[in-house]
C-alpha positions in Angstrom: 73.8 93.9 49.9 76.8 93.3 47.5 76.3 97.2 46.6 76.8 98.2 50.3 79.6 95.6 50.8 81.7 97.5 48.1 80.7 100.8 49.5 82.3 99.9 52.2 85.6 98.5 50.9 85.8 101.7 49.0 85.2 103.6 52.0 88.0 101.1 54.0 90.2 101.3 51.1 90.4 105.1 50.9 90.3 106.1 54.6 91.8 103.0 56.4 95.1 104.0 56.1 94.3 107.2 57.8 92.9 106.1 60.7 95.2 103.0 61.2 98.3 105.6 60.9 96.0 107.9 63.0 95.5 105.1 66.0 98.8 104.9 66.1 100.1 108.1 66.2 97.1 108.4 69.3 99.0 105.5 71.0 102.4 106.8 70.6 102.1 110.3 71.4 100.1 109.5 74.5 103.1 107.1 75.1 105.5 109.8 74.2 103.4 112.7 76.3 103.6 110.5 79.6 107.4 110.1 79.6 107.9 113.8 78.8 105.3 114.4 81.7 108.0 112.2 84.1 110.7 113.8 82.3 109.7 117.2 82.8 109.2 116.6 86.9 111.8 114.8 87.5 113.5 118.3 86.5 111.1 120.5 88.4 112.3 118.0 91.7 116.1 118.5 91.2 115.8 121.8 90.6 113.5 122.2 93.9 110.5 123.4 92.8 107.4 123.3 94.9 105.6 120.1 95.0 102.2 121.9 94.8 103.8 123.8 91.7 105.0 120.8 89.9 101.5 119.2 89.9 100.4 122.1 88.5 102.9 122.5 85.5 102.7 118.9 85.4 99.4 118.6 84.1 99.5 121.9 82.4 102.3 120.1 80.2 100.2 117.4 79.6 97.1 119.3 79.0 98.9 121.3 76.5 100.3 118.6 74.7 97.4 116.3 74.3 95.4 119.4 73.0 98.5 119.1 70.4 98.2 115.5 69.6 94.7 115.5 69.3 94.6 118.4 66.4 97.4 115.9 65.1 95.2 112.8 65.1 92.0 115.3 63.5 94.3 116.2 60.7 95.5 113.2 60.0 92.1 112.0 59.7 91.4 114.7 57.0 89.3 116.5 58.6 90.2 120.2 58.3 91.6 121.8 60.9 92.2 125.7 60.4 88.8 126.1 61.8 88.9 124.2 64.7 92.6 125.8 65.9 90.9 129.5 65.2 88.0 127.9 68.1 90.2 127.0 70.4 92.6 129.7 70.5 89.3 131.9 70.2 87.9 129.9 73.3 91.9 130.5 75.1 91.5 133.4 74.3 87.8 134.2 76.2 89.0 131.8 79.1 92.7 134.3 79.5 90.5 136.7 79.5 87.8 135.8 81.8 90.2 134.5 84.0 93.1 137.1 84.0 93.6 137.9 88.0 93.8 134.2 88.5 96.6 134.0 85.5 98.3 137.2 87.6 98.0 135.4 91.0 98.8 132.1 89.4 101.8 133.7 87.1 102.9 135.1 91.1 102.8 132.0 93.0 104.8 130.5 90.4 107.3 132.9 90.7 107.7 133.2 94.9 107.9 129.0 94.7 111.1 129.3 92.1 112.5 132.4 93.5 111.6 131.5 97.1 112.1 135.6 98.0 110.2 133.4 101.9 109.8 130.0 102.7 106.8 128.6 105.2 107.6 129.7 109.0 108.8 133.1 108.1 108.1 135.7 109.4 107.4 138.7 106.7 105.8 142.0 106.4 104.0 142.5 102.8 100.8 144.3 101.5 100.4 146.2 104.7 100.5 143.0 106.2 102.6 141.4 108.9 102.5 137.2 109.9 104.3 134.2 110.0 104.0 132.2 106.5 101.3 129.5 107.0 101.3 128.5 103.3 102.1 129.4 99.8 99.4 128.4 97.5 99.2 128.7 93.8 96.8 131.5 94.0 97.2 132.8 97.6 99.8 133.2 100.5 98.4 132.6 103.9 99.8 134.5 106.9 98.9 133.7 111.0 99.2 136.9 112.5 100.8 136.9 116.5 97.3 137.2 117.7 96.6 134.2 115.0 94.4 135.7 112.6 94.7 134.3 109.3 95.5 136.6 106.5 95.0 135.4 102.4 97.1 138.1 100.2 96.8 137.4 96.4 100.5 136.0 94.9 99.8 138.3 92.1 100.0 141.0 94.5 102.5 140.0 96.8 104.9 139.0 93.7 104.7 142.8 92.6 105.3 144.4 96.2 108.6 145.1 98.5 108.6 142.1 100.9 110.2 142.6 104.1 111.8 138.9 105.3 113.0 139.1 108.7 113.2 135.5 109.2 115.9 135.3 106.4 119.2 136.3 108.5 120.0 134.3 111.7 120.8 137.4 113.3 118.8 140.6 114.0 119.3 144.0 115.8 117.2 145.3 118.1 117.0 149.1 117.9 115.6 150.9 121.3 115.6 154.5 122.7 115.4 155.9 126.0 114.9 159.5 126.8 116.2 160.9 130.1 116.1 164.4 131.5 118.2 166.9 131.2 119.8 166.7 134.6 120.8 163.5 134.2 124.4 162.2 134.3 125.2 161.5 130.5 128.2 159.0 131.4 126.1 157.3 134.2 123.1 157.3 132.3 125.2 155.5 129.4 126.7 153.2 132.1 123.5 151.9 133.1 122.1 151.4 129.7 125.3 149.5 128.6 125.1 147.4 132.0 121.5 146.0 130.9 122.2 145.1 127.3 125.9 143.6 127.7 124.7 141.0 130.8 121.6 140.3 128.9 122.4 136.1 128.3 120.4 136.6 124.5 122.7 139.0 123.5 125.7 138.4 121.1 128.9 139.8 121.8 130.0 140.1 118.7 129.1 142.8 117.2 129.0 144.1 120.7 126.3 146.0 121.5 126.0 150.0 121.5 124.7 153.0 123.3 125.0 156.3 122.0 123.4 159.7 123.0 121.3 160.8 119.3 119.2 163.2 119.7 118.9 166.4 122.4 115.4 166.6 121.6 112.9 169.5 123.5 112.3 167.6 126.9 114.4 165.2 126.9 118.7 163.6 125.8 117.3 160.5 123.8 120.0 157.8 123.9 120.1 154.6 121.1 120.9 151.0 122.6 121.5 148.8 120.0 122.2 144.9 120.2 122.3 141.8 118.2 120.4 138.9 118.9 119.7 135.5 117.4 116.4 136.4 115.1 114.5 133.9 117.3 115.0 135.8 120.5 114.0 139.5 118.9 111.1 140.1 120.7 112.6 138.1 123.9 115.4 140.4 124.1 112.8 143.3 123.1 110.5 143.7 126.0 113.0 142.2 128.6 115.4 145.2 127.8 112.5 147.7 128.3 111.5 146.4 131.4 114.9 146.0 132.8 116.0 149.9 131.8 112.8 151.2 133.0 113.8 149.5 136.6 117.3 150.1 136.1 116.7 154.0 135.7 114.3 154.0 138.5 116.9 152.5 140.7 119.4 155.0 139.4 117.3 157.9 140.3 117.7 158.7 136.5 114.1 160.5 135.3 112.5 159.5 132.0 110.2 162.3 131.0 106.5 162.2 130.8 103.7 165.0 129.9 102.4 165.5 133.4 99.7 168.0 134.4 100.7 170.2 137.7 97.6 171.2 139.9 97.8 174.9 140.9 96.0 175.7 143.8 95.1 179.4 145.2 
């Protein structure tokens, strides 16, 4: 008994001190990790990053540094630690690998929540794709189309496209042409084009709207009518302009110009 009782002293004597000092270096770094942690998204909320995104660096902080302090405690422990920092990075390295579209995607949504290029509610055209901003993910951006179909585009993608925002100005123009026929009247025809757009109540007067004759194409004198409008009332403005100078040209006896098939008889 006395044999194992000074085995043990030994044993206290010559590695205590390592693991008292290591205990405590376990204690305070953990202590030390969590303010840095609050530090760290305290930052991240001043500087207005995305709550989603600053759980995620949050506890990719902390993950990161614990890994740190627990290699600390190891080595202060004596136990060696060259090998066991070659496995892990060896095992970051596999899981980098294994996993290196998510990284891209990830790597993406990180940079549309700092960069903001759209915010939820806008309406944006990327990847081929066109719909209001239902959500911006770490991974994935969700889209509602106008016929509310949901769409998921990867952020790695859709960090590395061209992204069309047309939600990001208040105002927008709406471009429209008309073709009439040759016969027609080109000041009348203007007349009655510029009536419709400039007694529209959606359309701004400043800039003040325009029409002007672009194009004498084969079958037809193709005039431009162009307006501004709040970007909320686009589409208003859109398809109540159409209907208005389709009705307004009928009224004016002014002929818009259609393929039409003439029966011959004999």
């Amino acid at each position: 008994m006395e044999k194992y009782l000074k085995s043990a002293e030994a044993l206290l004597i010559e590695y205590g001190p390592n693991v008292i000092t290591a205990i405590l270096i376990l204690i305070v770094g953990l202590f030390v990790i969590n303010l840095l942690i609050k530090l760290a998204k305290r930052i991240m909320q001043k500087s207005n990053v995305d709550v989603t995104l600053q759980k995620f660096l949050g506890d990719l902080f902390g993950w990161a540094l614990k890994a740190l302090l627990i290699v600390t405690v190891i080595a202060k422990l004596g136990v060696p630690t060259a090998s066991f920092t070659a496995i892990i990075g060896a095992a970051g390295l596999a899981v980098g690998l294994a996993l290196q579209g998510s990284l891209s995607n990830f790597a993406g949504g990180a940079l549309i929540m700092i960069f903001k290029p759209f915010r939820v509610g806008d309406y944006i055209n990327a990847q081929g794709e066109e719909g209001i901003v239902k959500s911006i993910e770490i991974f994935t951006t969700k889209l509602n189309t106008l016929d509310n179909k949901e769409i998921i585009i990867p952020n790695g993608a859709l960090s590395n496209s061209n992204i069309v925002n047309y939600s990001t100005e208040e105002n927008r123009r709406v471009d429209l042409t008309f073709g009439v026929s040759y016969d027609a009247d080109i000041k009348e025809t203007k007349e009655v084009l510029s009536a419709i757009v400039n007694n529209h109540p959606l359309v701004l007067k400043d800039p003040a709207p325009a029409v002007l004759l672009v194009e004498l194409a084969d079958s037809s004198i193709n005039f431009a009518v162009r307006s501004w409008v709040k970007s909320a009332d686009y589409w208003t403005v859109y398809t109540e302009v159409l209907e208005q100078t389709k009705e307004a040209l009928d009224k004016a006896g002014i002929e818009i110009p259609y393929p039409h098939q003439v029966e011959i008889r004999k």
